[in-house]
C-alpha positions as CSV (number, residue, x, y, z in Angstrom):
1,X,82.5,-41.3,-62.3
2,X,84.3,-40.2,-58.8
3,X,81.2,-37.6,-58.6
4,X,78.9,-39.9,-59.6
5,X,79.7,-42.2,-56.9
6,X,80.3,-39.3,-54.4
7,X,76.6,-38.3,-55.1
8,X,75.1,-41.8,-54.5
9,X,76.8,-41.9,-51.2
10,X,75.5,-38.6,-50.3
11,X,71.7,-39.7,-51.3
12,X,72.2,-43.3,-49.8
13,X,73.2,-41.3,-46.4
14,X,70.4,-38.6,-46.6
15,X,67.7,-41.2,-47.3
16,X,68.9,-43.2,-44.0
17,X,69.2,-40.2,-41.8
18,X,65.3,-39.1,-43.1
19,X,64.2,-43.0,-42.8
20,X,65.9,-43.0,-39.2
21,X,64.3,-39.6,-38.1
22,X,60.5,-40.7,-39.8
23,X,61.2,-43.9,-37.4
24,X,61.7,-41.9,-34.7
25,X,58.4,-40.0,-35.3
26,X,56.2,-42.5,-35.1
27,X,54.7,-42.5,-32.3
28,X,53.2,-46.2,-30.9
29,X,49.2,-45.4,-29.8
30,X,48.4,-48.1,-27.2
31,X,47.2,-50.7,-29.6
32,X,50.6,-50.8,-30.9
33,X,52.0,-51.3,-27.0
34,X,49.0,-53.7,-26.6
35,X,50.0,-55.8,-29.4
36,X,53.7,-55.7,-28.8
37,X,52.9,-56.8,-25.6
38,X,51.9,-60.0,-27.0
39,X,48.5,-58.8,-25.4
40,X,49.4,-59.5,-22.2
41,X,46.8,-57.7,-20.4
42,X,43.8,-59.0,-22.3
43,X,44.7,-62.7,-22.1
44,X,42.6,-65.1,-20.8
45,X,40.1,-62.8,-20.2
46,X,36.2,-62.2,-22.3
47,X,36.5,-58.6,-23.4
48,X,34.7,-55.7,-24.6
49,X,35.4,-53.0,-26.9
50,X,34.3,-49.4,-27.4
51,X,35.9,-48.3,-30.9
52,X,35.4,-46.7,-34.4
53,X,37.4,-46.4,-37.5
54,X,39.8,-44.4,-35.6
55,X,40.4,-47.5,-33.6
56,X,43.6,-48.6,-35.7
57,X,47.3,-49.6,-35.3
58,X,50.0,-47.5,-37.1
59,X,49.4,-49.9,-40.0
60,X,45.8,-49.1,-40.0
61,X,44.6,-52.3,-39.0
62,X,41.1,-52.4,-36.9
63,X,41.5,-52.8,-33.6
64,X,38.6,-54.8,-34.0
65,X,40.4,-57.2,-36.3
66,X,43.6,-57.0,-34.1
67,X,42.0,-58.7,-31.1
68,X,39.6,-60.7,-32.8
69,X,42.0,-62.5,-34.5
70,X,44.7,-62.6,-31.8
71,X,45.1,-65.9,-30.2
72,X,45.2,-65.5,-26.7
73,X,42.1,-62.8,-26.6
74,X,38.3,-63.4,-26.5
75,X,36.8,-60.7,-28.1
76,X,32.7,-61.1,-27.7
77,X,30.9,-57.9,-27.7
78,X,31.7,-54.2,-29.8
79,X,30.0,-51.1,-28.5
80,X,29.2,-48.1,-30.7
81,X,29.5,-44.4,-29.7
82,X,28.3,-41.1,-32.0
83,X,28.2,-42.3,-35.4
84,X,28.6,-46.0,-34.8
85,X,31.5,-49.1,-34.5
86,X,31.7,-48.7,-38.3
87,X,31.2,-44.8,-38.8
88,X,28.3,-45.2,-40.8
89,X,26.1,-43.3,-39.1
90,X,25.3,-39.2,-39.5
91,X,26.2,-37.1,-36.9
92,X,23.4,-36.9,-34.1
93,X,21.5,-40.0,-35.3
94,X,20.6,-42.4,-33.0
95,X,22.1,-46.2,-33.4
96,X,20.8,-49.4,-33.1
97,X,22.0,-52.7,-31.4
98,X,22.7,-55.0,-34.4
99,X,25.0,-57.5,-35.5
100,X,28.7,-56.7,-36.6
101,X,28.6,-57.9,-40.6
102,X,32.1,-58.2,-40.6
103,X,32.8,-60.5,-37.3
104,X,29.3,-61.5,-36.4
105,X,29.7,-60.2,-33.1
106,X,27.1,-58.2,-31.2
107,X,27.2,-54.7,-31.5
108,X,25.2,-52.2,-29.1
109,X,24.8,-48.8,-29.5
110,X,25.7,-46.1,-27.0
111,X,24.2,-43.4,-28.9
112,X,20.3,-44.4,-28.7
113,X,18.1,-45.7,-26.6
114,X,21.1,-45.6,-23.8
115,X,24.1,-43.7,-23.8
116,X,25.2,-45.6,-20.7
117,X,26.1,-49.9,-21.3
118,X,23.8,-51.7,-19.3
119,X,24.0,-54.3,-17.6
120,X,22.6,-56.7,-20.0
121,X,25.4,-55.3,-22.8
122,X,28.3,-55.8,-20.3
123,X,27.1,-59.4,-18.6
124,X,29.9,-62.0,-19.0
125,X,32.6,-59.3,-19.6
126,X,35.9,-59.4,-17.8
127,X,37.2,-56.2,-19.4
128,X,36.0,-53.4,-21.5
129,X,38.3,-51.6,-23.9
130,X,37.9,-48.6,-25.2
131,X,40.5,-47.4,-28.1
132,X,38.5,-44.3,-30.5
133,X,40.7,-40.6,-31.5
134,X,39.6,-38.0,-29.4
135,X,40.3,-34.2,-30.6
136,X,40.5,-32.9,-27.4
137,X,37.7,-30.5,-27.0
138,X,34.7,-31.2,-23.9
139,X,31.7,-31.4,-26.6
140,X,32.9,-34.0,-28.5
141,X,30.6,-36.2,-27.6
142,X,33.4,-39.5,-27.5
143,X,34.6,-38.9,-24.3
144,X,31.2,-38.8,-22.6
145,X,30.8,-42.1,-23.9
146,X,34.2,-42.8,-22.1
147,X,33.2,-41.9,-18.7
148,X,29.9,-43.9,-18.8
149,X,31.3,-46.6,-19.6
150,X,33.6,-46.3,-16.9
151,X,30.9,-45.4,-14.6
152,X,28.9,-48.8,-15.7
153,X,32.0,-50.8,-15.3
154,X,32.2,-49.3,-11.7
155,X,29.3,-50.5,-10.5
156,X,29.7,-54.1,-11.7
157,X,33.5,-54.3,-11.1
158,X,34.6,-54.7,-14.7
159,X,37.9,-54.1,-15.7
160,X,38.4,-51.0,-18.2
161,X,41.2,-50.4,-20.3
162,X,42.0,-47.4,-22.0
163,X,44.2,-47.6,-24.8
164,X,45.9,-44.1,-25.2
165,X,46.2,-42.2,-28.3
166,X,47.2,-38.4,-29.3
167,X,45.4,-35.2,-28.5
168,X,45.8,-33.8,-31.9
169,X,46.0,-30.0,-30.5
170,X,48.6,-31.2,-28.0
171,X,48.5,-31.1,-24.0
172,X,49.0,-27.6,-23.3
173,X,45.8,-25.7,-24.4
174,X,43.5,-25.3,-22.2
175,X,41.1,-23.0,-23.0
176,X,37.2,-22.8,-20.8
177,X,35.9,-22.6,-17.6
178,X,34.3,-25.2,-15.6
179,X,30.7,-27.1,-16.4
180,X,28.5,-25.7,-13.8
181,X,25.3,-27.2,-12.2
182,X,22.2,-27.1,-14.3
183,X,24.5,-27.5,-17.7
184,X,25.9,-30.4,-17.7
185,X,24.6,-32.7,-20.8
186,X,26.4,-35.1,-23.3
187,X,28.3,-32.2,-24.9
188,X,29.0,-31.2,-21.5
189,X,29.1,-34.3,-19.5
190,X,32.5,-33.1,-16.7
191,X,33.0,-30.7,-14.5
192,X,36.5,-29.9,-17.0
193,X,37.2,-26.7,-19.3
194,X,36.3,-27.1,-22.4
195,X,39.8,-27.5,-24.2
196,X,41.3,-29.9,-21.9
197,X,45.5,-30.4,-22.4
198,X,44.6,-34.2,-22.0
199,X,45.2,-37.6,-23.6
200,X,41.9,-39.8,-23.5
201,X,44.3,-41.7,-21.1
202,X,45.4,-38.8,-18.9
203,X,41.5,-37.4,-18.9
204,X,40.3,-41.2,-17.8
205,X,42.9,-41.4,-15.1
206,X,41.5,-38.1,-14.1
207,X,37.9,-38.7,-13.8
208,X,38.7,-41.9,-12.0
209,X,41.4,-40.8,-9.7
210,X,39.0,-37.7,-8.9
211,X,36.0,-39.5,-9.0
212,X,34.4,-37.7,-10.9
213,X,32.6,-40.0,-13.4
214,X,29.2,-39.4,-14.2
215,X,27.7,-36.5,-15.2
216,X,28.4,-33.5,-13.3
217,X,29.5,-35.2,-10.2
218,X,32.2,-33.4,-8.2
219,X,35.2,-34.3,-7.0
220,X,35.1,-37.4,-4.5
221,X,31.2,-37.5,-4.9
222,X,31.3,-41.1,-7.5
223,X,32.9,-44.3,-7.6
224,X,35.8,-45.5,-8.8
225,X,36.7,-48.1,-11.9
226,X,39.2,-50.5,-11.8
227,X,41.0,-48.7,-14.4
228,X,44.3,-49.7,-16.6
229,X,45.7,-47.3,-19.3
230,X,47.8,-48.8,-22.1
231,X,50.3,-45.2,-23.0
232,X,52.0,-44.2,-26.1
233,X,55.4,-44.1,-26.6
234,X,57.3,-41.4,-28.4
235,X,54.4,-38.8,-27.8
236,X,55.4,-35.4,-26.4
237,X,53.0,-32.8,-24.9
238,X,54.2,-30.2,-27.3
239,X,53.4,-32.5,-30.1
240,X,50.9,-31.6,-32.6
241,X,48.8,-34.9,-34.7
242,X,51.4,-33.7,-38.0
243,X,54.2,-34.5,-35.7
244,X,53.1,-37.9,-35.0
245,X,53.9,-40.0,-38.0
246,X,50.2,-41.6,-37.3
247,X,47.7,-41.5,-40.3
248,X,44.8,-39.7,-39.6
249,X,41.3,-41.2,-40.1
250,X,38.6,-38.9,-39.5
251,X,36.8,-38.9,-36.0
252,X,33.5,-37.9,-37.7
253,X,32.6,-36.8,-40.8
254,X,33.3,-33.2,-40.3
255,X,36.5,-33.8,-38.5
256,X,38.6,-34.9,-42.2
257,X,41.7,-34.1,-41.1
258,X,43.9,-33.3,-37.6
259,X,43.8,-30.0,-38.0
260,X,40.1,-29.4,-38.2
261,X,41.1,-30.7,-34.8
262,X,42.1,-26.9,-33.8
263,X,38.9,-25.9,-35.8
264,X,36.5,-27.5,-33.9
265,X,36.6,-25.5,-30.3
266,X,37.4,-22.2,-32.8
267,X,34.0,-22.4,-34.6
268,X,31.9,-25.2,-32.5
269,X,30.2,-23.0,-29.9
270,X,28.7,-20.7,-32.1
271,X,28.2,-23.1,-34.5
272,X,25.4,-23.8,-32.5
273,X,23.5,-20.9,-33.1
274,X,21.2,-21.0,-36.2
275,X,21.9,-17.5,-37.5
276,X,25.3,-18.5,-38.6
277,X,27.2,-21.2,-40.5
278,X,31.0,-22.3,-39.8
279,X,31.1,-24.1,-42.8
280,X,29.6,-27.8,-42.3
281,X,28.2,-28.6,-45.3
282,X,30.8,-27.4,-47.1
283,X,34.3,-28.2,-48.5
284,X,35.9,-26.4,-44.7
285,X,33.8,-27.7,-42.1
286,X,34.6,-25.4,-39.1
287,X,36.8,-23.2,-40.9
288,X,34.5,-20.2,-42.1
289,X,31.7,-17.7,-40.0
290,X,28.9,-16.3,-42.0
291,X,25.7,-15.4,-41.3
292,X,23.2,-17.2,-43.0
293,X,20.1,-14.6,-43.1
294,X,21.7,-11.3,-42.6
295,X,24.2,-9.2,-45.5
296,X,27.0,-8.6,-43.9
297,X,29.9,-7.4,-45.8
298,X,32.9,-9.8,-45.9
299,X,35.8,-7.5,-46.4
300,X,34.7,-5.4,-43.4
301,X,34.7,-8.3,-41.5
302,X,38.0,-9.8,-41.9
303,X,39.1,-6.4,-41.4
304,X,37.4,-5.8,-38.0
305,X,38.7,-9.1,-36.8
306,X,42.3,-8.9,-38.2
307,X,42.3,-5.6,-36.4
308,X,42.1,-7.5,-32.8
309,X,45.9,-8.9,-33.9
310,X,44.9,-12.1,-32.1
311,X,48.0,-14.0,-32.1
312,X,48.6,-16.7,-34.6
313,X,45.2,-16.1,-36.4
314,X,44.7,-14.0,-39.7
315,X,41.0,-13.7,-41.0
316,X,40.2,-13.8,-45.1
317,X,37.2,-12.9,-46.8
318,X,35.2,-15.9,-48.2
319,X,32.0,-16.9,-50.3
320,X,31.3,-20.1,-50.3
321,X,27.8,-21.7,-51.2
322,X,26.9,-25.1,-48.8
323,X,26.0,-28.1,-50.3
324,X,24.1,-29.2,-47.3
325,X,23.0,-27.5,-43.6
326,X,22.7,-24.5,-43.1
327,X,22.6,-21.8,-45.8
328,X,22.0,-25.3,-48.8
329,X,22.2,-23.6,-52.0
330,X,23.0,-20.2,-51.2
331,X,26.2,-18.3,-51.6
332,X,27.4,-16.7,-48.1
333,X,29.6,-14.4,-47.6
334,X,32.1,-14.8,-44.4
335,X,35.8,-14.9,-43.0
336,X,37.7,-18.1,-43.3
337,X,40.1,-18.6,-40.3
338,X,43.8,-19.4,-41.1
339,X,45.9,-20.1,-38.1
340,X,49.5,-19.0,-38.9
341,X,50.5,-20.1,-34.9
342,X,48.5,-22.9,-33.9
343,X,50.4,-22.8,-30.5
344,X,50.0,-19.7,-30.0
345,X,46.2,-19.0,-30.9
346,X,43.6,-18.5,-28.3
347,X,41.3,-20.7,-29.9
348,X,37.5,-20.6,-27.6
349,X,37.8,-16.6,-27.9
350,X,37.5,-16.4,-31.6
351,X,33.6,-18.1,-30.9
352,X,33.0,-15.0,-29.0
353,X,34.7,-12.4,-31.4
354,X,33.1,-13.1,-34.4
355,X,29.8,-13.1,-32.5
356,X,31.3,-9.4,-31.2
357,X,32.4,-7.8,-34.6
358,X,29.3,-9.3,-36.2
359,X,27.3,-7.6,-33.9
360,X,29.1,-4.3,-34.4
361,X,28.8,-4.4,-38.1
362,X,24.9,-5.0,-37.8
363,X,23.5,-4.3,-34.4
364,X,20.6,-5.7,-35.4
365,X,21.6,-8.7,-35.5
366,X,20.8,-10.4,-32.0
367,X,21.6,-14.2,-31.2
368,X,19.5,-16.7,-29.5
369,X,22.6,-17.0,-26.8
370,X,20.2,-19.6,-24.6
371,X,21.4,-22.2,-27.4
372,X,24.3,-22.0,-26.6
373,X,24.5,-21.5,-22.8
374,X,24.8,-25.6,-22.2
375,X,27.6,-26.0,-24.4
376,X,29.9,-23.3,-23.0
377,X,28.7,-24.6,-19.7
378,X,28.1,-21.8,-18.1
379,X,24.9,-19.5,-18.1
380,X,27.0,-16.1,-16.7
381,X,28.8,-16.5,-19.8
382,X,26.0,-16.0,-22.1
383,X,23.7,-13.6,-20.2
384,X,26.6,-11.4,-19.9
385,X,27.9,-11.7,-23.0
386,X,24.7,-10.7,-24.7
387,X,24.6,-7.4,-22.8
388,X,27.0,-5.9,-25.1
389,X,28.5,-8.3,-27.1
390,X,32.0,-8.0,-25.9
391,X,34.1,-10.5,-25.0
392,X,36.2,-8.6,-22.7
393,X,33.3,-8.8,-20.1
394,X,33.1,-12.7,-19.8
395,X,37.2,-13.2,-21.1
396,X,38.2,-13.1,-16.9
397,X,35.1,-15.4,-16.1
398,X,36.1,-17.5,-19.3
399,X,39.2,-18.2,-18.0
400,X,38.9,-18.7,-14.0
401,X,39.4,-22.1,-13.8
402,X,42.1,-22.8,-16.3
403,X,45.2,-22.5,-14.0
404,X,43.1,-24.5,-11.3
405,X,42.9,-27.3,-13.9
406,X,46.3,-27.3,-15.1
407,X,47.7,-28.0,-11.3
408,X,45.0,-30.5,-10.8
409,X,45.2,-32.6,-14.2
410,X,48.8,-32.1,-14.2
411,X,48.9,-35.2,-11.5
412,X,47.4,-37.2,-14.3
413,X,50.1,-36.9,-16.7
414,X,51.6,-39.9,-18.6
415,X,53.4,-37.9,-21.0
């Protein structure tokens, strides 16, 4: 009996040190500030809000229904980025203005006939919000939708509020040199590198503070918004989404979980080429490599890129047959990426590696680099890339601004 009772103490203590430590975890996104807040900063005043179903407390409750239904807010207008308020659109579809069936409020689309609010979508608003997960790479397309919304609320002196949430890969990658003139488009909408180190928040403050909103404009060349960001609490820089305590909804429909998050600036740039697939359409979107017309044999190609010994990364052989995109009803055969070190791993260089020990293995096999030149941002990297294939002859020019960018977006910190 004594040891049974000594053994129930022991649990009872063990389960409130784990509750106490998952408490401390959790970190509070800015909706969870907002509200705790007693909305403070919304009250009184007609707002706006830029969201998805990312857009949620740590209870996953809608954003959308949080302010609706709070008292002391008027919440009169929802705004729809890349796939829509309600995620039910496919990726790269255009939206259309319609009417929210849930709260009957208007909802315009910033992903179709404008990507920019208008003035006719922001007349009467005191404040536009914007609360949607970013994943912390320059092409997803969310935080474009950021900064023109910003810009918009600029030039008719709205107030924007950001309400902060996690970069899933953390704030100390950055990874990507500058946009540079004659590239700049809505996967590459600021003059930043392409894996940023930034909260939505942080980058916001940024853009404003630099003014650099709009696309492509320089530092000191655009306006400034009247710009308020809501932080997080509990969120560390070194903090990967896992270490959060937060749920995670998926940002689009080939982002399922955070750490596709790392995937994503791994696989995304040459993603874009049509000779290969990274997976989407399959079980491990933007987990895999394999071309898609060429026979290329799998175990030579893990091999090859295991040999680089690229910190935290270990490449597997794979087949794998899509149900959809690229390579539909085929079976491919590939290298699925496994990162052992997500800290550690350099994660833009493994675009450009694959591309290299493809290229090795079958040097006929030539890429259409031009598709690509947009989204890395710069067009030295892809017409000297495709001299050789190496990446050791754009890694230097790759990386020229990253350094620059930490000192500069280090001023912008919250966290």
């Amino acid at each position: 009996m004594k040891y049974t009772h000594n053994f129930l103490l022991l649990f009872v203590s063990l389960f409130l040190v784990l509750s106490c430590q998952s408490q401390d975890r959790i970190v509070k996104t800015g909706i969870d500030v907002l509200q705790e807040s007693g909305f403070a900063l919304l009250e009184g005043k007609r707002v706006g809000l830029i969201t998805n179903p990312t857009g949620v407390d740590r209870n996953l409750r809608s954003t959308i229904d949080i302010l609706f239904e709070a008292p002391n807010v008027e919440l009169v207008a929802l705004y729809g980025p890349e796939h829509g308020v309600r995620g039910e659109v496919h990726a790269g579809d255009r939206i259309v203005s319609q009417t929210d069936p849930i709260t009957g409020l208007p909802e315009y689309s910033l992903y179709g006939s404008t990507r920019r609010p208008t003035e006719d979508m922001l007349e009467g608003l005191d404040v536009l919000v914007y609360d949607i997960q970013d994943i912390g790479s320059r092409s997803f397309t969310y935080i474009s939708t950021m900064g023109l919304a910003m810009e918009a609320c600029a030039e008719l002196d709205i107030e924007f509020v950001v309400l902060d949430r996690p970069n899933p890969i953390g704030g100390l990658k950055v990874e990507g040199c500058y946009v540079e003139d004659g590239c700049f488009t809505f996967v590459s909408q600021y003059r930043i590198p392409y894996v940023y180190g930034l909260t939505c928040g942080e980058l916001a403050l940024l853009l404003n503070g630099e003014r650099m909103l709009g696309s492509g404009a320089r530092p000191g060349e655009s306006a400034r918004c009247n710009l308020t960001v809501v932080p997080m609490e509990g969120w560390k820089r070194d903090m990967f989404y896992d270490q959060t305590g937060l749920q995670w909804i998926a940002s689009s429909p080939h982002i399922p979980q955070a750490i596709t998050s790392f995937f994503y600036p791994l696989s995304g740039i040459a993603g874009d080429l049509a000779g290969i697939s990274i997976g989407v359409g399959y079980t491990l979107p933007f987990q895999l490599f394999a071309p898609v017309e060429e026979n290329m044999d799998p175990e030579q190609l893990a091999a090859n890129l295991n040999a680089l010994d690229l910190p935290g990364l270990y490449f597997r052989p794979i087949y794998f047959r899509p149900f959809y995109s690229r390579g539909q009803g085929t079976t491919l055969g590939g290298v699925q990426v496994h990162l052992t070190d997500p800290a550690a791993a350099p994660l833009t260089d493994v675009n450009f590696y694959v591309m290299q020990e493809m290229h090795k293995l079958n040097p006929e096999m030539v890429f259409n680099l031009n598709r690509i030149t947009k989204v890395t941002g710069s067009p030295f990297i892809t017409e000297k890339f495709s001299e050789r294939y190496m990446f050791e002859d754009i890694k230097e020019y790759w990386y020229k601004d990253a350094e620059a960018f930490r000192e500069l977006s280090a001023r912008y910190y919250l966290y």
